[in-house]
N, C-alpha and C positions, 0 to 999 in steps of 0.2 A: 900598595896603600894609596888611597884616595887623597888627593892636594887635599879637601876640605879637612882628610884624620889628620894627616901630617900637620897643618896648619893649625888645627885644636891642640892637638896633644902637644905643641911643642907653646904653647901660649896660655894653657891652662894656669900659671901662677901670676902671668900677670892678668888674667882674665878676673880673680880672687881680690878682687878690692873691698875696701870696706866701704859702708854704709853712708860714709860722714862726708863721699863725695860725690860728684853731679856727673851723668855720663854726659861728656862734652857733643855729642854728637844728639842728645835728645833734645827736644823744643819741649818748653814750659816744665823742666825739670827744677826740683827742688831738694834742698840739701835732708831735709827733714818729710817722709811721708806723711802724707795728711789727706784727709777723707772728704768727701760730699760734692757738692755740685762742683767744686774745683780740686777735686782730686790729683792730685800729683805725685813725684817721688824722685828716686834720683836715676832714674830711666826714661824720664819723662813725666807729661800731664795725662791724666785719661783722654780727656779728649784727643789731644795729638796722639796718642795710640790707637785711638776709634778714628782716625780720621777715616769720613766717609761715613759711617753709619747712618747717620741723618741727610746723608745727597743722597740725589735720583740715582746715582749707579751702587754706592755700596760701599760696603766698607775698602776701602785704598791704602794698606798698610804702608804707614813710612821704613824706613830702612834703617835698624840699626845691625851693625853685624855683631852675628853670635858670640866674638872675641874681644868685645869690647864693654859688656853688657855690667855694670856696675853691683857686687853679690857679696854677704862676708864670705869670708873663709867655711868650710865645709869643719875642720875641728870647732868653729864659735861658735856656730849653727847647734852641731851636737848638744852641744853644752847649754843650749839655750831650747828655744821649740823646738828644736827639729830632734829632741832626746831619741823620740820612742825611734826614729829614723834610723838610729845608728847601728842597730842592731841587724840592719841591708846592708852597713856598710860596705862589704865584700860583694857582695852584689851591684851593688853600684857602682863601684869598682873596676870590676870585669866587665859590666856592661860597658862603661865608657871606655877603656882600652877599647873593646873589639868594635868599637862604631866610630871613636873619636869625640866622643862625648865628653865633655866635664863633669865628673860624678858629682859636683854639687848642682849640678842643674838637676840633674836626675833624681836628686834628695829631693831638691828645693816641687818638684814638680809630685813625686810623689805623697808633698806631705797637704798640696792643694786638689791632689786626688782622691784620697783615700784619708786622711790624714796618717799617713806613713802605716794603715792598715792592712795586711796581705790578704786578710779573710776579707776585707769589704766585696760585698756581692753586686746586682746587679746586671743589667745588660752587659757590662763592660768590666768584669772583675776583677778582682787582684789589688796591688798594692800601684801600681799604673796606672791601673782602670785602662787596660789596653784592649781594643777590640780584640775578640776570638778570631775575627776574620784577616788581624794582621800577626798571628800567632808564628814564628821560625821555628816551633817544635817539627811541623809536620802533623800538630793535633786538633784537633778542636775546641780544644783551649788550651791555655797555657795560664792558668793563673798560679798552679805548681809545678814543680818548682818555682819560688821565687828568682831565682836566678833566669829562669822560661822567661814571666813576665818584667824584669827588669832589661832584657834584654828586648821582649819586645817594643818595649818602648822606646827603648833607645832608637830602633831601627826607625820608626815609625818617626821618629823628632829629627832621625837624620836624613830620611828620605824628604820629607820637608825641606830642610835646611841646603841639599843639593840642587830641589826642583827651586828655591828660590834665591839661591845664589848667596845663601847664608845671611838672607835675614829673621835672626830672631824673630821679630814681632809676627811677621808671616809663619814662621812655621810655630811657635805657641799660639798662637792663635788655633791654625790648625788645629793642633793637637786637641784642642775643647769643640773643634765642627766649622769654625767659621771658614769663611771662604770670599774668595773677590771674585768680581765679573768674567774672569779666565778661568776660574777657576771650573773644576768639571760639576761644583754640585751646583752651581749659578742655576743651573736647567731648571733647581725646583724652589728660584724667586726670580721668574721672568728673565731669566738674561743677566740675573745684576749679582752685586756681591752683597753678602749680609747686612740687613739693615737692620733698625732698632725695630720695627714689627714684623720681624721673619720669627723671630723661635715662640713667641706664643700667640701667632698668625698662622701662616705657610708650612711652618716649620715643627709644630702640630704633628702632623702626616710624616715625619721623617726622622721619631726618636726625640730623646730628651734636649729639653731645649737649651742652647746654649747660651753660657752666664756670659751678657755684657762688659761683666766688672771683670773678666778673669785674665785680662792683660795688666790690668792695675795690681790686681790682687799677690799675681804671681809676682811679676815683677821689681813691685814698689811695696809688695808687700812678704811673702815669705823669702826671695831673694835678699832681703835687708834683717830678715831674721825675726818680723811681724807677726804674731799672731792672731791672724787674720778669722779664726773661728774661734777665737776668745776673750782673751782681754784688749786686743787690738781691734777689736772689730770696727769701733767706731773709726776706723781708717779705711773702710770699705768706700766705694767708688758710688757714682750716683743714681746707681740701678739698683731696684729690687730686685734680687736674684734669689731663689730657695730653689732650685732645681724645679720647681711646677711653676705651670701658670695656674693663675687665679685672677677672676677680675678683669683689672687692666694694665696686671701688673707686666714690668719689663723686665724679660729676663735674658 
């Protein structure tokens, strides 16, 4: 077993905090989420989560670790937005035993995915919306079994999570395409790490563009148990995001 599984799975309940408190380790965190040009939560500000988007090198993720990351409970969730969720329960489950993942991360991620939908299609299908090309079936896809695609996710959140030394914000990030100036996909925005005209600039040429808001979203928002594509929307972050560009819009 991997220090990082062994270190998750034996810290997963105190990882389960509720909502009402500030992760002491984020800058410009707030007890209450809240939307627009000062977007915050209790994970942190957007912007301190974008650090770097708007510099010449790129997005520079600060460091929070995966274990300390401020979420309700995985039964509150149920019982609130994350309903249609619960019915992966087992799936999520077992996904996170065998990677060391917190099954409510896994919820909390599939319902900013998909909204917790297994049929959602897609480049990237499934109830993860997990590339075909990071599929552990051995198939060319894996969007079924849902147990395939929760798994591949996991894998893909935790290979992140090793290559960065278990920071969160770096490896969810990941997970939606972003990337810093080390990073291998730098190659296709000059050398730099994600900036706020990469995904409906450069970024064009390399698949759907990645949503700005989606460190806020996730974490300051369906992590606290937000419904972020509903009645909470106005707690969205300061980018225009719909998944397309349009215009001059920011996504």
């Amino acid at each position: 077993m991997s220090s990082y599984k062994s270190i998750l799975l034996t810290t997963l309940a105190a990882a389960a905090l509720t909502s009402a408190q500030t992760n002491p380790d984020a800058q410009g965190a707030c007890s209450t989420t809240t939307g627009g040009s000062n977007a915050c939560g209790p994970n942190g500000s957007e912007e301190w989560l974008n650090t770097g988007l708007k510099d010449a090198n790129g997005w520079n993720p600060p460091f929070l670790d995966i274990n300390s990351l401020t979420h309700i409970d995985l039964e509150t969730y149920y019982q609130g937005v994350g309903k249609s969720c619960e019915q992966y329960d087992a799936a999520f489950r077992a996904s996170g035993t065998k990677y060391g993942i917190d099954p409510a991360i896994l919820a909390f991620i599939a319902m900013q995915e998909s909204s917790c939908n297994a049929d959602a299609g897609g480049s990237t299908p499934g109830l993860m919306q997990c590339d075909p090309g990071n599929c552990q079936n051995g198939q060319s896809s894996c969007q079924y079994p849902v147990q395939d695609n929760t798994d591949c996710g996991a894998n893909v959140l935790k290979q992140a999570l090793d290559a960065t030394g278990g920071n969160a914000v770096h490896a969810l990030g990941s997970y939606n395409g972003w990337f810093t100036a080390d990073d291998w996909a730098s190659s296709q925005n000059d050398g730099k790490g994600l900036t706020e005209d990469y995904p409906c600039g450069k970024g064009r040429n390399y698949g759907d563009p990645q949503n700005l808001n989606y460190l806020h979203e996730t974490l300051n928002g369906w992590f606290q148990g937000k419904d972020m594509y509903g009645d909470d929307a106005d707690l969205d972050g300061s980018y225009t995001c719909t998944g397309s560009c349009s215009g001059n819009d920011l996504c």
